[in-house]
C-alpha positions in Angstrom: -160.8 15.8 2.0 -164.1 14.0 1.3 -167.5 14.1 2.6 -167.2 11.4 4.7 -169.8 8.6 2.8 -169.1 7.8 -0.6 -172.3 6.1 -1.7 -175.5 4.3 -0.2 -176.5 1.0 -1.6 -178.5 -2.3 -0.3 -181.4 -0.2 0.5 -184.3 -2.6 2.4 -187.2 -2.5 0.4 -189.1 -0.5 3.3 -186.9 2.8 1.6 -189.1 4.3 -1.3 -185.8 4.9 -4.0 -186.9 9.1 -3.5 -185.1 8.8 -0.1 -181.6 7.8 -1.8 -180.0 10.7 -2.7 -176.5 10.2 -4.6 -173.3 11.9 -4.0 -172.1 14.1 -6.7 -170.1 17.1 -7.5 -167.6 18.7 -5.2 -166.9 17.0 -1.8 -168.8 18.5 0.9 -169.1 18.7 4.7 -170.9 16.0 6.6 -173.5 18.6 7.9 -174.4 19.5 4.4 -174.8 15.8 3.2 -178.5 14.4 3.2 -177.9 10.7 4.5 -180.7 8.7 3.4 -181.7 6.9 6.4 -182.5 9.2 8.7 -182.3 9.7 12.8 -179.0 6.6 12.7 -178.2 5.8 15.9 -175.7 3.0 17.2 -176.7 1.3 20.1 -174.6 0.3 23.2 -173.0 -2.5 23.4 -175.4 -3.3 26.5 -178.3 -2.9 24.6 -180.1 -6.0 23.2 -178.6 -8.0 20.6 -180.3 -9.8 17.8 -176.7 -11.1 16.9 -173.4 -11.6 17.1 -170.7 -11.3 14.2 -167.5 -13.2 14.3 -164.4 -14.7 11.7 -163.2 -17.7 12.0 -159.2 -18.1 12.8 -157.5 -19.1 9.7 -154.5 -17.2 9.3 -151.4 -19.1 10.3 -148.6 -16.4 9.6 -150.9 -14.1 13.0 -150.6 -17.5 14.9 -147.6 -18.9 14.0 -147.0 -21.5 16.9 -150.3 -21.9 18.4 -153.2 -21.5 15.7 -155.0 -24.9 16.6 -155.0 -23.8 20.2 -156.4 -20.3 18.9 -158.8 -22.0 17.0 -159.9 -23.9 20.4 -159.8 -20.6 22.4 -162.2 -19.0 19.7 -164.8 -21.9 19.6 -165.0 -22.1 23.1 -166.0 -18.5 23.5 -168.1 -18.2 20.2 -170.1 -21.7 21.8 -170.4 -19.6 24.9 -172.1 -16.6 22.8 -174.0 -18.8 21.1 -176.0 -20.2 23.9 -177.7 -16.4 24.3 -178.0 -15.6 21.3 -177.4 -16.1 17.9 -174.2 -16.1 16.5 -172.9 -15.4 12.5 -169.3 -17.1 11.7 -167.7 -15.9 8.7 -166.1 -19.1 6.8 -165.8 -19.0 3.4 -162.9 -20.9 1.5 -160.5 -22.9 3.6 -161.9 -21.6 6.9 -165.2 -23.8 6.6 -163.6 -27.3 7.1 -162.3 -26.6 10.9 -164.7 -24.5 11.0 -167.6 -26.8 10.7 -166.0 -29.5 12.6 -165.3 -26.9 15.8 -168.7 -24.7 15.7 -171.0 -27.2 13.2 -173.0 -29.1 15.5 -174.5 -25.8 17.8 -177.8 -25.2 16.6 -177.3 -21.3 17.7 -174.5 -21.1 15.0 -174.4 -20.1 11.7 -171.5 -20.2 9.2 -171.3 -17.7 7.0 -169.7 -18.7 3.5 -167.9 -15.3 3.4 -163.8 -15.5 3.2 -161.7 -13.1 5.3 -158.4 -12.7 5.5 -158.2 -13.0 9.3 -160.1 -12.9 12.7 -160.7 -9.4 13.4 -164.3 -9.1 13.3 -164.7 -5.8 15.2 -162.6 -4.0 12.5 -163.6 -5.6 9.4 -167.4 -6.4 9.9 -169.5 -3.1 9.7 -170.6 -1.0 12.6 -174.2 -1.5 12.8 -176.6 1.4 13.6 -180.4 1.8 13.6 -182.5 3.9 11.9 -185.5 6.2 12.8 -187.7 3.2 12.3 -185.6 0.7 13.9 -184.3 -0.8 10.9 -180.9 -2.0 11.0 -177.8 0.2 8.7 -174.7 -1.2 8.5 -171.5 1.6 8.2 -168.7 -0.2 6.8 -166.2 1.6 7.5 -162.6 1.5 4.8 -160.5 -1.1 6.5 -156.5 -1.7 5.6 -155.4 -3.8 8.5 -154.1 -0.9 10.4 -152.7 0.9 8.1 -151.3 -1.3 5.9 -149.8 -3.4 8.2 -150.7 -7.0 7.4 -151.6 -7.2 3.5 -153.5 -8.5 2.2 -156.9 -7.7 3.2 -158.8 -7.9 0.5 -161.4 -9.9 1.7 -161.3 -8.3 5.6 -162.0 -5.4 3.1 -164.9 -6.8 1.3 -166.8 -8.4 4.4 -168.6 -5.6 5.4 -170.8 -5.1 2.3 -170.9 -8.8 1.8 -172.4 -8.6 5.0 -174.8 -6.6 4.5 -176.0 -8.0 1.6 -176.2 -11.3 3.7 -178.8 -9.9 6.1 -180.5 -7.9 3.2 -179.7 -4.6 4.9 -179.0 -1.0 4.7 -175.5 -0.5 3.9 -173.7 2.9 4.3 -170.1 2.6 2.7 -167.6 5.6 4.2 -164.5 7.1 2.1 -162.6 7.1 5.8 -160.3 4.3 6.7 -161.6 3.5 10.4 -162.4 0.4 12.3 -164.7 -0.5 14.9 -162.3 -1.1 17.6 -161.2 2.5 17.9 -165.3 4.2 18.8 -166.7 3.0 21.9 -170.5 4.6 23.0 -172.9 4.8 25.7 -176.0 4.7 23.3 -176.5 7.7 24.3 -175.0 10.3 22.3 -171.6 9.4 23.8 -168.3 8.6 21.8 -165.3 7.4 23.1 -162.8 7.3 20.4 -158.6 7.8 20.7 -156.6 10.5 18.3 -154.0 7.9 18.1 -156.3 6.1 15.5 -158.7 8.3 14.1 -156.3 10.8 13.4 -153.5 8.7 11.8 -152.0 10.1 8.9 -151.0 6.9 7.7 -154.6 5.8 7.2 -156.2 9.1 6.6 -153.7 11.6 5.1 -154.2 15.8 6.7 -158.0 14.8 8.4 -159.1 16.7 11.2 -160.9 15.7 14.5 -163.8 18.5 13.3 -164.1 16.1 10.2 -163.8 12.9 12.1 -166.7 14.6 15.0 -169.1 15.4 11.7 -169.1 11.9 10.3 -169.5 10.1 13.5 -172.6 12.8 14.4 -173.8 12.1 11.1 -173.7 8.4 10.9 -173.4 7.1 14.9 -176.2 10.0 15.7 -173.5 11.0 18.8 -173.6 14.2 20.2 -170.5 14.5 22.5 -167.2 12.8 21.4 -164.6 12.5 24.6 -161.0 12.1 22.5 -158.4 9.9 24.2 -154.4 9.8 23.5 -154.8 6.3 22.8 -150.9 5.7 23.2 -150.8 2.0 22.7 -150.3 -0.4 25.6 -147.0 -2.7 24.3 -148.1 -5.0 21.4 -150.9 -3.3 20.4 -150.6 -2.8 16.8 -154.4 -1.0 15.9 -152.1 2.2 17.5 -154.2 2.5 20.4 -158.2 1.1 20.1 -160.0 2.5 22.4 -161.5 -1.3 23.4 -158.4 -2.2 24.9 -158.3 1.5 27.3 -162.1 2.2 28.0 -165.2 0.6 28.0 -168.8 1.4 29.0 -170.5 -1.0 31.8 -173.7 1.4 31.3 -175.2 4.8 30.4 -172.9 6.7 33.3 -169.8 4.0 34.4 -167.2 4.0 32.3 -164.2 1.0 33.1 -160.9 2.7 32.3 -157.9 0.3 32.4 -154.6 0.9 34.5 -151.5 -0.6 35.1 -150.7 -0.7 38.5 -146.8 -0.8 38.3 -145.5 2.4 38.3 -142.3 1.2 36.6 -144.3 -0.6 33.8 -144.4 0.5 30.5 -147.5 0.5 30.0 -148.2 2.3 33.2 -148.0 5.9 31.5 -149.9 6.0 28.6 -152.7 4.1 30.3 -152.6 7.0 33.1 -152.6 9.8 30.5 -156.1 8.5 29.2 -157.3 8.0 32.6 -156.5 11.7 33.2 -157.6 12.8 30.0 -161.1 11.4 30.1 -161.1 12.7 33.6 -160.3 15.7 32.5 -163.0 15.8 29.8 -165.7 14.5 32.4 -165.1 17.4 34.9 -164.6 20.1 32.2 -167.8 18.5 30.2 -169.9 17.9 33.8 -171.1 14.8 32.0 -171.4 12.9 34.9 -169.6 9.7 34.1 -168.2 7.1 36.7 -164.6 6.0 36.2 -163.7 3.1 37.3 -160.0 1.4 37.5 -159.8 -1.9 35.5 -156.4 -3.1 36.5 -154.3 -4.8 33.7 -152.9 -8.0 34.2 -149.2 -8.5 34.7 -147.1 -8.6 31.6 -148.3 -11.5 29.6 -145.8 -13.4 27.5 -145.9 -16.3 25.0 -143.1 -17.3 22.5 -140.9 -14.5 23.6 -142.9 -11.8 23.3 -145.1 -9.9 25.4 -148.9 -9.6 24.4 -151.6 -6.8 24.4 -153.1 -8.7 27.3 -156.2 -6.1 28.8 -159.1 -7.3 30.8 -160.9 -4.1 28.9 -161.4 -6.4 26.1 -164.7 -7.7 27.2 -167.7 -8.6 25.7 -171.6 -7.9 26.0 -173.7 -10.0 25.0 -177.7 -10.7 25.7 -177.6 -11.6 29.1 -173.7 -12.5 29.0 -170.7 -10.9 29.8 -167.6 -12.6 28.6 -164.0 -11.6 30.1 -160.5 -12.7 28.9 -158.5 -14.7 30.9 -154.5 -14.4 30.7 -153.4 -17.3 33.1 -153.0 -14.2 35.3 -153.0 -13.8 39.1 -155.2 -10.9 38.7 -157.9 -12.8 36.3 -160.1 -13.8 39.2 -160.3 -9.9 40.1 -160.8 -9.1 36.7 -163.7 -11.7 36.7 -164.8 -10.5 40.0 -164.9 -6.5 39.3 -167.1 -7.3 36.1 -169.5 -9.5 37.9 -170.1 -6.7 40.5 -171.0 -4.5 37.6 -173.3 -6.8 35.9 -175.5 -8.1 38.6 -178.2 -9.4 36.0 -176.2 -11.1 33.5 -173.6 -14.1 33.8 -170.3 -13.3 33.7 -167.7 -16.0 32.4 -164.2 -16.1 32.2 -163.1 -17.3 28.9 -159.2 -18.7 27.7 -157.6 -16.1 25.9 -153.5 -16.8 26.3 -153.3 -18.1 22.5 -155.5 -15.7 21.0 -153.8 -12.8 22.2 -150.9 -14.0 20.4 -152.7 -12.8 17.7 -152.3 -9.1 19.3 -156.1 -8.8 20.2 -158.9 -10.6 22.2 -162.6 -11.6 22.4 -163.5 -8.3 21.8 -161.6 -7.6 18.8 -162.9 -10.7 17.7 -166.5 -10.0 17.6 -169.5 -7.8 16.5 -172.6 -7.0 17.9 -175.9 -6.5 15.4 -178.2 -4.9 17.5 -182.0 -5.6 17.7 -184.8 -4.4 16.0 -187.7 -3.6 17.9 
């Protein structure tokens, strides 16, 4: 099993070339590896943003009925975004003509002529951390659309570094297959994460939670990791994110999501996280708030039923943006996240088509944190 990072590149020019220190020999233990940017932290998703990161929906065999009225769904939330803050679209190739004629004329928008392979921003954009000095590291993290699901994803694949090398940033390239979905944090020292994903032998043969716990310490500067089941909800094919189960409202409140129907399917592994990170909480005395998030009613479209989860919100500056199911329960939803988030606006945004794609706005997008 490897180290964890395979090599450091796209150093800002702030970093004197003495600091880089290249991997070689024997693969070692993520305590014993001398990172080169020191004191890396990732932010919560709470905390200000000097960006957000999204893809633009191009891929017509992930929407195979309904990819205009995707597209529609995904500009209206990325306008939305982009009227706090700043917001990066990645377009390249065949993605820039709708592209520029959906997102174009916002002045808050910029496209991106980078290619993708599809719209999961979350997972193939890299996880970006801070350093001791407040300047910004992206971790890209190995991506393989799930496991090899849904080749190719070549370019989902490249994005990350391409990225990087957009913004002219620290880049920190890990040997683990991993996407951003699956870790959720507090920004302050806490990891949620879900053994369902991490540990997957299909994307990461024999590793360990010990090795998974010493790269996120190492590169997410975390100190306590809470591990879920994960357990998918139906339709979820990441094998369990933890975006679509848990999410932090701040430092101490965590919103855990639960299906209300005892007879639903989805109603037991959704209770088995609940219990587990209650579990952890009282066991850990780490003082955290659960709070039920209840799921919407099955969601179908086209025969099948959807990874529809209200948990797939979004932070941004001064925003909150929730998913909307043409549910009864989408003005509770809407309601139960604007008592949480007195001092920002929270906005219900059209999400019935893009959860055909088997994810939401969440899934979609990216924060970059700011630099201060």
């Amino acid at each position: 099993m490897g180290c964890g990072v395979l090599e450091f590149v796209t150093v800002p020019k702030p970093f004197h070339a003495s600091r880089l220190l290249p991997l070689v020999g024997k693969p070692c233990n993520m305590h014993d590896l001398a990172v080169p940017y020191r004191g890396l932290r990732w932010p919560a998703e709470f905390s200000p943003h000097d960006a957000t990161w999204v893809s633009w929906p191009r891929n017509a065999e992930t929407w195979p009925n309904n990819l205009a009225l995707s597209q529609s769904e995904h500009a209206t939330f990325v306008r939305t975004i982009a009227d706090f803050e700043k917001v990066h679209v990645l377009a390249g190739g065949d993605a820039r003509e709708t592209a520029e004629r959906a997102l174009g004329d916002h002045p808050n928008i910029e496209l991106v002529d980078i290619p993708t392979n599809d719209a999961w921003a979350r997972d193939h954009a890299p996880t970006f951390v801070l350093d001791e000095d407040q300047r910004l590291v992206a971790i890209n993290w190995i991506f393989n659309a799930w496991g090899g699901k849904y080749p190719p994803f070549d370019n989902d694949q490249a994005a990350g570094s391409l990225i990087a090398k957009h913004l002219g940033c620290g880049l920190v390239r890990s040997d683990k297959v991993f996407e951003g979905g699956a870790i959720e944090t507090n920004g302050e020292g806490l990891l949620l994460t879900t053994r369902s994903c991490a540990l997957d032998p299909i994307r990461n043969p024999g590793i360990t939670a010990e090795e998974f716990e010493s790269i996120f310490r190492s590169l997410l500067g975390v100190d306590r990791i809470a591990w879920l089941p994960g357990d998918p909800i139906i339709g979820d094919d990441t094998d369990g994110h933890i975006d679509q189960i848990a999410r932090f409202v701040d430092r101490h409140r965590v919103l855990v999501a639960v299906q209300q129907e005892t007879d639903d399917p989805n109603h037991a592994p959704l209770q088995g996280n609940w219990n587990e990170l209650h579990a952890w909480n009282e066991r850990e005395q780490a003082g955290l708030e659960l709070i039920e998030l209840p799921m919407p009613g099955p969601v179908e479209l086209f025969g099948v039923r959807l990874p529809a989860s209200y948990a797939n919100f979004y932070i941004a500056n001064s925003l909150v943006l929730v998913p909307q199911f043409d549910d009864p329960r989408d003005d509770y939803a809407l309601g139960l996240l604007k008592d949480l988030f007195p001092k920002r606006q929270v906005i219900g945004s059209p999400a019935r088509n893009l959860v055909v794609g088997l994810g939401s706005i969440h899934c979609m997008t990216q924060q970059q944190p700011a630099q201060f």
